[in-house]
N, C-alpha and C positions, 0 to 999 in steps of 0.2 A: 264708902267706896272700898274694896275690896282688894284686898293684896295678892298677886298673883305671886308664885316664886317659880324657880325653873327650875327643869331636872335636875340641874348638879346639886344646888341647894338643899331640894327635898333627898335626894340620897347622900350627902353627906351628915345631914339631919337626925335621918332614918338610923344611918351607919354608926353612929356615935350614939343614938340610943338602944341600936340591938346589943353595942359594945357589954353595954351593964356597966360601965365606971360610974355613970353619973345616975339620979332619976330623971325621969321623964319630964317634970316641972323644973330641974335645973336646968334641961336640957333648952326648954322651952323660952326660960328666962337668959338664957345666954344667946340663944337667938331674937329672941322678940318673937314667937310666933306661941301661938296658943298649943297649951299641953296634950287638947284633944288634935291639933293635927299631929304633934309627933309621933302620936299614939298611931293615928292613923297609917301616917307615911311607913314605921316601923310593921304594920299589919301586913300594907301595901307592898314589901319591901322582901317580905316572907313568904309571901304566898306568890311574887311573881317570879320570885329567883330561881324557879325550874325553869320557868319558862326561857330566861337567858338562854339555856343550854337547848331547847328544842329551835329556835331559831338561823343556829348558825351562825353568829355574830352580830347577823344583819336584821332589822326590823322589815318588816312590809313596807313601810312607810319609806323607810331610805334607798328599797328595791324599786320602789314606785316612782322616785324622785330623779336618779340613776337613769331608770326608763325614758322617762320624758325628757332628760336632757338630752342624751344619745338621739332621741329621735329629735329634737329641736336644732341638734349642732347638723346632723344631717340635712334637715330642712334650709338654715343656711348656709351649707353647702351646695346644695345643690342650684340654690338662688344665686349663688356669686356667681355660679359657673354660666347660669341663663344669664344673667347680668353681663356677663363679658363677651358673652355670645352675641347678645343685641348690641353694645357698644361696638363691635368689631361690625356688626353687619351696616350699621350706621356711618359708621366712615365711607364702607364697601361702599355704597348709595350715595352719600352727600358729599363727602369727598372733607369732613368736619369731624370733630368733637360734638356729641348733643348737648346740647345747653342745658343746662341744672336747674 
């Protein structure tokens, strides 16, 4: 079975092995994770840290995330508002509360 780890991990990982205090297999052994991923994560870690800066802070992903909630909280906005609309027009009519 396969270990996943999650971004903070892999770049603090990373971050401590571009450091140079330690080698790569102390690195590995103080974490438990194999000396080829630290290797990798530190390749991984050099080669994407332009890209930081051409993003603007924000990922695609978190713009993406952002988007669909904005349109979701409007979605239920707009339902509460039809909701209270047909709750009011149901009284207007039955002269009641609608039963649940």
């Amino acid at each position: 079975m396969r270990k996943r780890y999650d971004k903070a991990f892999k770049a603090k990982v990373a971050l401590e092995a571009l450091k140079g205090e330690k080698t790569v297999q102390e690195i590995a052994t103080t974490y438990q994770v194999g000396a080829a991923l630290v290797a990798l994560w530190k390749k991984e870690l050099v080669e994407g840290a332009s890209s930081i800066f051409e993003r603007g802070g924000k990922d695609k992903e978190a713009q993406e995330l952002e988007r669909k909630q904005e349109e979701l909280y409007k979605q239920v906005g707009k339902l509460q508002v039809e909701n209270e609309f047909l709750k009011k027009k149901y009284r207007q009519l039955y002269g009641s509360e609608p039963p649940l």
